[in-house]
Each structure stands twice: as C-alpha cells, then as structure tokens.
C-alpha positions in Angstrom: 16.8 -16.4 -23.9 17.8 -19.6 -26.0 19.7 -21.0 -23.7 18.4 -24.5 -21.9 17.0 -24.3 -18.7 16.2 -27.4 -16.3 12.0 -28.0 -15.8 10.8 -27.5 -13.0 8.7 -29.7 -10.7 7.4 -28.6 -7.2 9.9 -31.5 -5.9 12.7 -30.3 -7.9 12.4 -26.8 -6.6 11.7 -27.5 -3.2 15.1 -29.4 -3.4 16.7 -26.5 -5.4 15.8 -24.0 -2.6 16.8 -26.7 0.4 20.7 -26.6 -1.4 21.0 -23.2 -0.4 20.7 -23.7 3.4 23.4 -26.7 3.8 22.7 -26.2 7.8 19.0 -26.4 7.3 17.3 -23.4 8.8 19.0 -21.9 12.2 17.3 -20.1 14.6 18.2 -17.7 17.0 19.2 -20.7 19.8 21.7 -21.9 16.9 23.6 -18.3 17.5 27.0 -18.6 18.5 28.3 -16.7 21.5 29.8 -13.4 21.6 32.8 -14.6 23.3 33.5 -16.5 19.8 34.6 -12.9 18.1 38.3 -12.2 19.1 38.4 -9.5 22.0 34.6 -9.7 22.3 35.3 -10.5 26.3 38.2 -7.7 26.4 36.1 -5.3 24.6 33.1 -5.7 26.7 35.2 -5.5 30.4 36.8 -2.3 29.1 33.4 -0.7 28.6 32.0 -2.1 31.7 34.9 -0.3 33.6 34.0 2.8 31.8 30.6 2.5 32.9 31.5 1.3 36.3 33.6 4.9 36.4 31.4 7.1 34.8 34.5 8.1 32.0 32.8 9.6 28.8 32.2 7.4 25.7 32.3 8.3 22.4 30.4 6.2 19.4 31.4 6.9 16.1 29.1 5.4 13.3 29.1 5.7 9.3 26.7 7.0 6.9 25.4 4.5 4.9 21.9 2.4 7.0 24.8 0.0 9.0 26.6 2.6 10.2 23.3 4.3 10.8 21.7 1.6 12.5 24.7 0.3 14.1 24.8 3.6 15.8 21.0 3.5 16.7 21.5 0.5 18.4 23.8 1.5 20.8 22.4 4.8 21.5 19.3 3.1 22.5 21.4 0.4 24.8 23.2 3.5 26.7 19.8 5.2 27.0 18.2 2.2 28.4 21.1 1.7 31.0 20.5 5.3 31.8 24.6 6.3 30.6 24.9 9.5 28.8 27.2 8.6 25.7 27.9 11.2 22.7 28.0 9.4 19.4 29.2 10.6 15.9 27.9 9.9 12.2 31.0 11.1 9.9 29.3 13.7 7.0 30.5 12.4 3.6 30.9 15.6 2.3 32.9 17.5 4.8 34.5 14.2 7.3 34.7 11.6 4.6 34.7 7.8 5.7 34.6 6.6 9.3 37.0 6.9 11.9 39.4 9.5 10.6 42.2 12.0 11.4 39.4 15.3 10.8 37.3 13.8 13.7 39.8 13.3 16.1 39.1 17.0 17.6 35.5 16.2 18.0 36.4 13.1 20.5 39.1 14.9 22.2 38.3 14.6 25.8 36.5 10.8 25.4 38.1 8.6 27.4 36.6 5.7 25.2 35.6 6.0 21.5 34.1 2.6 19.5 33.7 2.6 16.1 30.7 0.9 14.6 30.7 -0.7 11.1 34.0 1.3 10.6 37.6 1.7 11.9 39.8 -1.4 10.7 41.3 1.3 8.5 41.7 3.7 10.9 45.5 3.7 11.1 46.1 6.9 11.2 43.3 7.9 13.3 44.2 5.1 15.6 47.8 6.6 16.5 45.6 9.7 17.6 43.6 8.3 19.8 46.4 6.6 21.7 48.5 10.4 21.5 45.4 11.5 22.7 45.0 9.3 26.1 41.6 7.9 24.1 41.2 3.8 24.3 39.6 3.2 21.4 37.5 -0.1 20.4 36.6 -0.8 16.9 34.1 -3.1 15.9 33.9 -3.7 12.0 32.8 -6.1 9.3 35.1 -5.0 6.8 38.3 -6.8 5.6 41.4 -6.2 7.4 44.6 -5.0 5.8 47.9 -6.0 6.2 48.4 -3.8 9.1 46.2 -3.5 11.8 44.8 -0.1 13.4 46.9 0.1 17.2 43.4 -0.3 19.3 42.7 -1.1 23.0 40.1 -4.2 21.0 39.4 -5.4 17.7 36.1 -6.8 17.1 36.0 -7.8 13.7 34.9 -10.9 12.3 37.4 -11.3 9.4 40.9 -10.6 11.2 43.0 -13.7 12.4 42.4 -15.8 15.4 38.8 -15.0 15.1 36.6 -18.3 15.7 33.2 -16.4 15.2 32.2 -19.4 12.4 30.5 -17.1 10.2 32.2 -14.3 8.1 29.8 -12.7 6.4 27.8 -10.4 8.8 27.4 -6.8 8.6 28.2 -4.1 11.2 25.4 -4.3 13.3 25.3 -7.5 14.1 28.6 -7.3 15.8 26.7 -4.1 17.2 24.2 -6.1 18.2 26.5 -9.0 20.1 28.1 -6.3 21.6 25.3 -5.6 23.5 24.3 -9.0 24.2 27.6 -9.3 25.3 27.0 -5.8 27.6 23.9 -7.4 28.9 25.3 -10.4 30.3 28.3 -8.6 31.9 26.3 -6.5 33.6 23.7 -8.6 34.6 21.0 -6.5 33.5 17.1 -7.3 31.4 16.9 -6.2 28.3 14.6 -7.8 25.3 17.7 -8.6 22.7 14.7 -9.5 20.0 13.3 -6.2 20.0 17.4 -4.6 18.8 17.0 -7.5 15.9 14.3 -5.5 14.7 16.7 -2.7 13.7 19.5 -5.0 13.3 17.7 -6.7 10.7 17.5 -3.9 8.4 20.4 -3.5 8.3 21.9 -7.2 7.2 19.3 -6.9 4.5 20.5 -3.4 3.1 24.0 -4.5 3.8 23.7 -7.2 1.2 24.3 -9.9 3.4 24.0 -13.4 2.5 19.9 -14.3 3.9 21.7 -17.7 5.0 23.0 -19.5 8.2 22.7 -17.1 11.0 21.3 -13.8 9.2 18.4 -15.3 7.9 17.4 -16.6 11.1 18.0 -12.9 12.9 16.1 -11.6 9.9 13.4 -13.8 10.1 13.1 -12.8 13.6 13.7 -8.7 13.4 10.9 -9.3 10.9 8.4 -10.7 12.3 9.2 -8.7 15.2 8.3 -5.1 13.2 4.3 -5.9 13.2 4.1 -5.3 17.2 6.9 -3.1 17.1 6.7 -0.5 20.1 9.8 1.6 17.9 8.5 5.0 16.7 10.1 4.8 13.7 9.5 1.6 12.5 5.2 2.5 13.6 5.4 5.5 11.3 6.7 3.8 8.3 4.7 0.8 8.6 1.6 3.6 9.1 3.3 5.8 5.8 3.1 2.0 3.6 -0.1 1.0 5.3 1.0 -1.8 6.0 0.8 -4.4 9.1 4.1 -6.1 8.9 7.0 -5.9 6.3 8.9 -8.1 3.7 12.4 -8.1 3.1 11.4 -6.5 -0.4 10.0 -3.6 1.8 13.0 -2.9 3.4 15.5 -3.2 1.1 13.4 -1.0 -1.6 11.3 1.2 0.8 12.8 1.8 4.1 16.9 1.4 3.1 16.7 3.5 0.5 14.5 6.2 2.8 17.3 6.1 5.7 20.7 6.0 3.3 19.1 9.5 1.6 20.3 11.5 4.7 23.8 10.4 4.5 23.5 11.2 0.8 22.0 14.3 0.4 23.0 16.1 3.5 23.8 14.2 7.0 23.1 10.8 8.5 22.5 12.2 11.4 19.1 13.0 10.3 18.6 9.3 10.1 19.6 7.7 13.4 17.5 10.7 14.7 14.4 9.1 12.7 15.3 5.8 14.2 15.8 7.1 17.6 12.3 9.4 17.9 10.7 8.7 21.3 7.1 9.4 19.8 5.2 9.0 17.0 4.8 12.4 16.0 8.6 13.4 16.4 8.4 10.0 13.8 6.3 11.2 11.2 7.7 14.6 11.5 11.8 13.1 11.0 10.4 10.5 8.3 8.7 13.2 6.5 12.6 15.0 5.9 14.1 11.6 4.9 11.3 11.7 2.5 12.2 15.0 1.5 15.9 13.6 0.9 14.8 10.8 -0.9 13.0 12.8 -3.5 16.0 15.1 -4.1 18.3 12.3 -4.5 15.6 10.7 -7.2 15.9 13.6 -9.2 19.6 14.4 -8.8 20.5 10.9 -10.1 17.7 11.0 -13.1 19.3 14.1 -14.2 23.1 12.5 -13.6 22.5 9.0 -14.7 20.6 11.0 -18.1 23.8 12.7 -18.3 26.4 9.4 -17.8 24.6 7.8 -20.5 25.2 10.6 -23.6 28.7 10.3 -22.3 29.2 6.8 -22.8 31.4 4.9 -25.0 30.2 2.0 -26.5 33.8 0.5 -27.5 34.8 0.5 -23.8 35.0 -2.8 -21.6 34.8 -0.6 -18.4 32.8 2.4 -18.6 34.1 5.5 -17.4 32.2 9.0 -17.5 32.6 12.1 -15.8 30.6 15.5 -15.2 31.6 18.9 -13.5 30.3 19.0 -10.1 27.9 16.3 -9.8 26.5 15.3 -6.5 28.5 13.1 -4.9 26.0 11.3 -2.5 24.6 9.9 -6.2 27.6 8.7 -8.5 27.6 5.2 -6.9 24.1 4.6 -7.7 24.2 6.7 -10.9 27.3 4.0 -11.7 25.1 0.9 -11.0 22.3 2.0 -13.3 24.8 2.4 -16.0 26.6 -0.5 -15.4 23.3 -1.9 -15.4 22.1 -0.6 -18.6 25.3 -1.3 -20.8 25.7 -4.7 -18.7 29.7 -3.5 -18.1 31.3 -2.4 -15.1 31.1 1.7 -15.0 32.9 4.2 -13.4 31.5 7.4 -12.8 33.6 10.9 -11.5 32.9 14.1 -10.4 35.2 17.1 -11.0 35.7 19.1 -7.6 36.7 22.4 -9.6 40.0 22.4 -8.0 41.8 19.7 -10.5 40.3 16.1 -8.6 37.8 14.1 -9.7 35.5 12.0 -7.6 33.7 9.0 -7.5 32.3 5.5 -7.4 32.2 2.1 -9.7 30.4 -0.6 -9.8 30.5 -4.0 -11.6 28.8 -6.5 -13.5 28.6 -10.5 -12.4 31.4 -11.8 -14.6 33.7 -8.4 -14.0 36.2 -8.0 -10.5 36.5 -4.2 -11.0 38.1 -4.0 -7.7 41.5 -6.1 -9.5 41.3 -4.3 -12.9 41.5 -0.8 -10.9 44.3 -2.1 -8.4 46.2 -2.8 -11.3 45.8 1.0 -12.5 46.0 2.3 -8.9 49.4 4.1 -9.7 47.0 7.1 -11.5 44.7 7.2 -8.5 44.7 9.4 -5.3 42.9 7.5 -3.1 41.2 3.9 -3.7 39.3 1.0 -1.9 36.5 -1.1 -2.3 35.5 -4.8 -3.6 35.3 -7.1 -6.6 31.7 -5.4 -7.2 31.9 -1.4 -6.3 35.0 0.6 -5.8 35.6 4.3 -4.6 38.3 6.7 -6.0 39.6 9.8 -6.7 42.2 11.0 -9.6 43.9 14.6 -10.4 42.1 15.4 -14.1 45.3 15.0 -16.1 45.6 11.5 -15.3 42.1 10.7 -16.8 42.8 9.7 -20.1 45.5 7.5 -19.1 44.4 6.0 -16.2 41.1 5.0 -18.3 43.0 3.6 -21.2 44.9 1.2 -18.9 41.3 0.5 -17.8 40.7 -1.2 -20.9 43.9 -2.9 -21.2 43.9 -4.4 -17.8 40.3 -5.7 -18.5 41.3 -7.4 -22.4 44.5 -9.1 -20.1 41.8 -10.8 -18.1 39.5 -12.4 -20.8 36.5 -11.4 -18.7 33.4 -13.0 -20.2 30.3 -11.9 -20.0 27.1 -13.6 -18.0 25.6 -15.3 -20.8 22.5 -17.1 -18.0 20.9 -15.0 -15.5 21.7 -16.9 -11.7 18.4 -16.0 -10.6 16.6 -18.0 -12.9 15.8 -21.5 -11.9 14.1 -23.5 -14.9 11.1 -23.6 -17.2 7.7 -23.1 -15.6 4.6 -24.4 -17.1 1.7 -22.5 -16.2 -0.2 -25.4 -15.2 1.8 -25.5 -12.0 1.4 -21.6 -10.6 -1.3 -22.3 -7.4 -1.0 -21.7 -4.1 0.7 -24.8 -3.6 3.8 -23.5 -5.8 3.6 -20.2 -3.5 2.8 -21.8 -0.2 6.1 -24.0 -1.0 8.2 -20.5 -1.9 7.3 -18.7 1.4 9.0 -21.3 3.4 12.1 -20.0 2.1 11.6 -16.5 3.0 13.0 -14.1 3.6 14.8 -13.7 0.9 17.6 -11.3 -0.5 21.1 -12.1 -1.1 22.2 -15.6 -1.9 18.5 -16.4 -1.0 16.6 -15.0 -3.7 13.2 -15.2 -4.6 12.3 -18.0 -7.2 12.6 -16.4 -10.6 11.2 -18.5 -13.6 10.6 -18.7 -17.3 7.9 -19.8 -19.5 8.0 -20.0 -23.5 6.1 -20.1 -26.3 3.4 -17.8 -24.5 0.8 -15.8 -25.9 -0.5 -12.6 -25.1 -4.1 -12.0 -24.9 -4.3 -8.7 -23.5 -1.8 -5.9 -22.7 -2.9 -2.6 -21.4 -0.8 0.3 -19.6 -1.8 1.5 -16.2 -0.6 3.9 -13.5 -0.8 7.4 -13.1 1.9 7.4 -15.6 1.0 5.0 -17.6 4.5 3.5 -17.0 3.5 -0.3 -15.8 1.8 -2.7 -17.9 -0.9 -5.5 -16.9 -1.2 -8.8 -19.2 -3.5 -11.5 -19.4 -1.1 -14.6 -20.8 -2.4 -17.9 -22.3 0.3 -21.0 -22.2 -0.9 -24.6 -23.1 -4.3 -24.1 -22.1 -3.9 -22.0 -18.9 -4.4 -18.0 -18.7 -2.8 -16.2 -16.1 -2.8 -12.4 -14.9 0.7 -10.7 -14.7 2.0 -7.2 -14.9 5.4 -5.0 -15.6 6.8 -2.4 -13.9 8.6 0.7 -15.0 8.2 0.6 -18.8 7.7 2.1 -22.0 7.9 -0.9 -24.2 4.5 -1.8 -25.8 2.9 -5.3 -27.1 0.3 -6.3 -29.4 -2.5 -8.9 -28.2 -1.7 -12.2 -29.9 2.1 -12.4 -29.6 3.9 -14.7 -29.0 6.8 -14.3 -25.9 9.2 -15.8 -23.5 8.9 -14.8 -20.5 10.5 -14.7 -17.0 8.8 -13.7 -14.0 8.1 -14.1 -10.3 4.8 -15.8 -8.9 3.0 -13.4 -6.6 -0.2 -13.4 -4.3 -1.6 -10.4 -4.6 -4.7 -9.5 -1.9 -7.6 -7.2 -2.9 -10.7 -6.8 -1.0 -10.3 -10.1 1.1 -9.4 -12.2 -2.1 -6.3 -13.9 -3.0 -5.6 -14.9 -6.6 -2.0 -15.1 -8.2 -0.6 -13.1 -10.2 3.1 -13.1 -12.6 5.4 -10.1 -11.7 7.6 -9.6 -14.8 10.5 -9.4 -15.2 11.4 -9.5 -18.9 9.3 -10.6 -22.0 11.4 -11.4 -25.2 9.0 -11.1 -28.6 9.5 -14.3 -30.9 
C-alpha cells in the first residue's frame, strides 16, 4: 500500500462524496414520466385494451432477483386490479434465458405476453409469438442489438429514440413505471411507494449505479421496508431481527437468499416468497430459500476449492473446468477466483455429452467481454459485458480457444489496478467521531458508484488482537495511531498478528449499538504488516 493517497479532512470528504451526485440528491418528485420511455404510452393502451376485453395475459420474468422481482411486481398489480394473469419464471436448467423459442408452447393461447427484465434478444421467440396470433410487449434494461425483436412495444431504456434521460436502471424499474403508467390510464388508487419497496431490491442487487434517480427510489423503498405491510419483507426483517434495512442488508442478506432459487432449482420459489399473503406462508417459503442458500454455499466451497488446484499461474485470463459442476454456481465460483488471483477467470462445466458450460468474470482493469468476442469463432453460444460473460464450447475446442485467450489479452496491454477506487485518502484517527459518521450517512444508501467511504491509516500499532466467533474466523483489534486507540475487527480470516505491530490499514468507520450504547468501531478491510 505505498502508493500516495490525498488526506482527508471532514471538508474535503464531504466535498469528495457531493462530486458523485452532479444533480444533487433527487427525489421521487424529480422522476421523469413514464411517457419519456419509447412506446411507454403504446405499451400501456395495448394492455388497457386487454384488460378492457378480458383477453389472457401472459408475464414472462427471469431468474436472477430482477427478473424475480420484476415479476412480483406485476403479479401483485393484476391481483390488486382483481385480473387473473399467468406469469412465467424461465428455469435455467431446463428453459435457459428469458423469452425463448422452448417457452413458446407454455404461452400458446395468451393473447398478450410481456417480458420483464428480458426479451430484447428474443428474436427468434419474437417471430413466434407473431406466427402465434400472441402481441407481445417486452420491457428490458439490457442493451439492444443490431436487430430488434418484431414486438407489438419496446420498452427499453437503451434502444434509439428513447428520451428516458437516464440509462442505467434495471428491469424493475421499467416494471415499476409500467405500472405507474397502468395506474394513471386507468384511473385507479394505488400506493406506488409501497412497489418501490420491492423495486428497490432489486436496483441494489442489479448493481445499479445508487445515483440520480435510483438512489432516490432506493432511499425511498428503504425507508419504506420498516412499516412494510409485505409478508415477505416482515419475515425477513423478523429472521435478521431487525427494524429496518441497509442497502448492505439487502445486497448480502436478502439478494443473495432470493437469487438461490433460481440457482439451485426454480425461481419460482422465489417470487412465491415475495408474493405470500401471510406471514406464516412467509416464514414457511423463506425457510426453503434458506434451504437453497445453504446448498449453493457448499456447492460453490467445494467448486471454487476445486477451480483453484486447477489454476494456472502463467495465464492472463484464467480458465478452469470440472465434470459436471453445478451450473447455478460457476458464475460466482468465477468471481471468487478472479477475485483471488486478481485476473479475469473463466470457469466451465462439462455436460457429459461433449459441451462445456459456463460463466466469467473480470477484474477492474480487464474488458473480458472484448477479449472473448475476439475468440468467439471457438464458442457455441456467448453474451455478456465488459465485467461477466456467459458461454458455452464443444471440449475439443478448449485448448485452442483458451490459448487465443491469452493472446488476445497480451494484444491489449491490459494493466493491472495498481490503487483500489474505493479508497479515498489517509485517515488520522484523531478524526473518527460521530461527526465523521453523522457526515457519511448523508450519503447513504450506498452501493454502486456510491460506495461507502473506505480509508487508510499508517504507521499503526496493534495493541491487542484476539480471534472470535463460533469459528474463530473473525478477529477484534484494539489499534493505537498518534495518540488515539480505537476498537476494530475483521471478518472471514485465518491470518494472525502479534500485539505491538506495526500496520497499514484500510477500513470502514462503523457505529456499532449494544445495549443502548453507541461507540465507533473500524471494520477492516485489509492490514499490511510493516
């Protein structure tokens, strides 16, 4: 950690953290209107007419928490206008991605299907649907290709002519001005705060920027879960015991709870958790994501254990590869290998019948997405972005298609991060107080592009280390710097230090709350021995 970092003053970092909102702080009247997404207006008459006729509507979802909650969120609108609907979560497994050709038999007999969070893609499918006498309405966040599915409407923030100001939202967003949208046509009351509760969820698991409009329907879906009337959202406040919840506790708690479904076995299991109409139907539905959850813990310990004995540590871009292993896993398994080695990772399954499987992910300094494109003539199928990728290969073309891996990434002259973009300057001690952590919270919440203030302090000295936990896998510290002694602890490690080191250290500021009493406290992120 040699490298030079700026001081930091309360001033300076209060104006650090106001750069990163150049329109100050929105708020939900700052919105713009859903007639501002292209065929927002055409989109919502056709559905009204389909109400207004009683024709049968179709929803088709994804499985990942958008898709999920995207899915939720109109489910509850039809229930609430008392319209029966069918909706559809694709299984990964058996349906693969979105709207797709294998699902077409399922809708057969709609008269109008809309995709949520999926569907730009859909070209294929999309020449169905018309063959089929279905008018289809796709509403997606994801980048359009050159061609565009043949739909009745396009909702989608990204495609041409669109003047929605704002490109990066997620799926249920434009879920959620759909309905606004609904709700004005048809003249009806419905509470459009209580949806951002859901809806925000899913912008933070999403990865959206926490900026411009998201943070302000964040802000709001938050503060909206304490009096929450959703059985869902009671349960997992009452499994956390907790009152209200951070963006933190979504994005590690709840995301990870409803993406385990979609997975490890269906994600249907998961917009029936966020449907329940009672709390015990709740605890019951969030007791089986739970169950999920668990099983995918272990299956990617016991794959990412694997994925790491098979790397190569000559390799720019990491590629691995095992016989059957679960596919619900390998993108995460790829991150935490990527991760680890600090270079982009690729990471396959083999089917049994010749194919292999799987997911990459990237590093900051490394667009996989490019380096893969340019290998694309040894791949099946592939999509993704600059930072995770899906694909699929026959086995022969392995060896080849990794070795052009490597040459691709060498023609680039990637270089690696050298400075982490989270951290924001030197700390001294003497300035962690409530003051320092009053000024933080006014930035909340925070997440992507909006992250939490990450410091570092050096030349510190340890005057007391001792593991805790039932595992004895976190460590608390007592830390001395220029005078001032401060409490902190680590999470998730094995490493061990001696009282009376010396350290650099970069950490978090926290206020912890224990029987009534605030004090502060230094979450940790890593400690470099001098």
């Amino acid at each position: 950690m040699g490298i030079e970092y700026p001081k930091i003053t309360l001033e300076g970092l209060e104006r650090l953290l106001n750069e990163r909102f150049n329109e100050g702080f929105l708020t939900l009247r700052d919105l713009p209107p859903p007639s501002a997404f292209k065929d927002m207006d055409k989109a919502t008459d056709r559905i009204v007419k389909a109400i207004q006729n009683r024709e049968k509507i179709t929803v088709i979802g994804d499985y990942d928490v958008d898709g999920v909650v995207s899915t939720t969120l109109m489910v509850r609108f039809f229930e609430e206008i008392d319209y029966p609907i069918e909706w559809i979560i694709p299984n990964r497994f058996k349906d693969g991605y979105g709207l797709s050709s294998q699902l077409i038999p399922r809708i057969v007999g709609s008269d109008l299907a809309i995709t949520v969070d999926n569907g730009i893609s859909a070209i294929e499918a999309a020449k169905h649907c018309k063959e089929e006498g279905i008018d289809l309405i796709i509403t997606d966040h994801h980048i359009p290709g050159e061609i565009l599915p043949e739909a009745y409407a396009i909702v989608n923030q990204k495609q041409d002519a669109c003047t929605f100001p704002y490109h990066e939202v997620c799926g249920a967003q434009i879920a959620w001005y759909l309905i606004a949208s609904l709700k004005n046509a048809l003249d009806i009351k419905i509470d459009m705060v209580s949806y951002l509760e859901l809806a925000a969820v899913a912008i933070i698991a999403d990865v959206m920027p926490l900026q411009h409009i998201n943070r302000a329907m964040v802000k709001r879906g938050l503060e909206a879960f304490s009096k929450s009337d959703l059985p869902a959202i009671r349960a997992f406040l009452e499994l956390h015991q907790k009152s209200e919840c951070s963006s933190e506790d979504i994005a590690f708690f709840l995301a990870p709870l409803l993406n385990s479904a979609g997975r490890m076995e269906d994600a249907m299991h998961a917009v029936e958790f966020l449907s329940s109409k009672n709390i015990y139907d709740a605890r019951v539905r969030l007791e089986r994501l739970q169950g999920f959850n668990a099983l995918r813990k272990e299956t990617e310990e016991q794959i990412t254990q694997k994925a790491l004995n098979q790397v190569d540590p000559n390799d720019h871009v990491i590629v691995v590869r095992g016989e059957e292993w679960h596919e619900g896993v390998v993108g995460i398994v790829a991150a935490r290998v990527a991760r680890v080695h600090q270079k982009p990772a690729i990471v396959l399954s083999h089917n049994g019948k010749g194919i292999l499987k799987g997911s990459g992910r990237s590093v900051e300094s490394c667009d996989l997405f490019e380096i893969t494109d340019a290998c694309r003539g040894y791949l099946e199928k592939f999509g993704g972005h600059s930072a995770a990728i899906g694909l699929s290969l026959s086995e022969e073309n392995l060896t080849p298609f990794k070795n052009a891996l490597q040459e691709e990434y060498e023609k680039r002259d990637y270089r690696p991060q050298r400075t982490d973009p989270e951290l924001l300057g030197i700390l001294d001690f003497s300035l962690v107080s409530f003051d320092l952590t009053g000024l933080i919270k006014r930035f909340e919440p925070f997440g992507e592009k909006n992250t939490k203030p990450k410091f570092i302090t050096r030349n510190v000295r340890i005057m007391e280390s001792a593991a805790m936990g039932k595992d004895h896998n976190h460590l608390r510290f007592t830390f001395e710097h220029n005078g001032s002694f401060l409490k902190g602890v680590k999470f998730k490690t094995t490493e061990r230090f001696e009282a009376d080191t010396l350290v650099d250290i970069t950490y978090f500021v926290n206020e912890n709350y224990f029987n009534g009493k605030s004090s502060l406290q230094l979450l940790i992120d890593n400690i470099v021995k001098l």
